[in-house]
N, C-alpha and C positions, 0 to 999 in steps of 0.2 A: 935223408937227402936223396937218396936213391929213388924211392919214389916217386920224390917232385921230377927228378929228371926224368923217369917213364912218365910221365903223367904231360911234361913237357913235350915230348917227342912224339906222344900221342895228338896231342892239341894240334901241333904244326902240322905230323903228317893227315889230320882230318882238312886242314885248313888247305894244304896244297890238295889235296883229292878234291876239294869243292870248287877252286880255282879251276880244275883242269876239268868238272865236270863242266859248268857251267860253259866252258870255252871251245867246248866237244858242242854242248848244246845249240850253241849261237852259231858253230858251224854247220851244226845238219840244219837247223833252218833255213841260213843261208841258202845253201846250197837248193834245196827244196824250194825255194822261194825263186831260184835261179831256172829252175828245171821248166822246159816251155814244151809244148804241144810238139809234136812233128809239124812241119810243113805239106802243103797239098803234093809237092813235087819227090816229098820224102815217103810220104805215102804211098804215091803209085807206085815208085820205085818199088816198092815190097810190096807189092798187091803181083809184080812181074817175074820175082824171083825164081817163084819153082820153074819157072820156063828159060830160066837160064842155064838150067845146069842139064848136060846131057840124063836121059832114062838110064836107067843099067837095064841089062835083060833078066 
């Protein structure tokens, strides 16, 4: 009986690990699929940075 119960507890915790892989998955594409280019005005912006901050000597 002991057995079936490790053998049970194994099946579930493979079954929630699949769940929760799958739902990680579907969130990095998301997310990845969400993710856009800079804009032209985001661009210069960082093309002028180093000139924003004073030289040190």
């Amino acid at each position: 009986m002991r057995q079936l119960d490790d053998f049970e507890e194994r099946m579930r915790r493979a079954a929630t690990q699949a769940i929760v892989r799958e739902a990680y998955h579907q969130t990095v594409g998301e997310q990845e699929d969400e993710q856009r280019r800079p804009t032209a005005s985001a661009q210069a912006w960082r093309a002028t940075w180093p000139r924003r901050w004073p030289k040190t000597p």
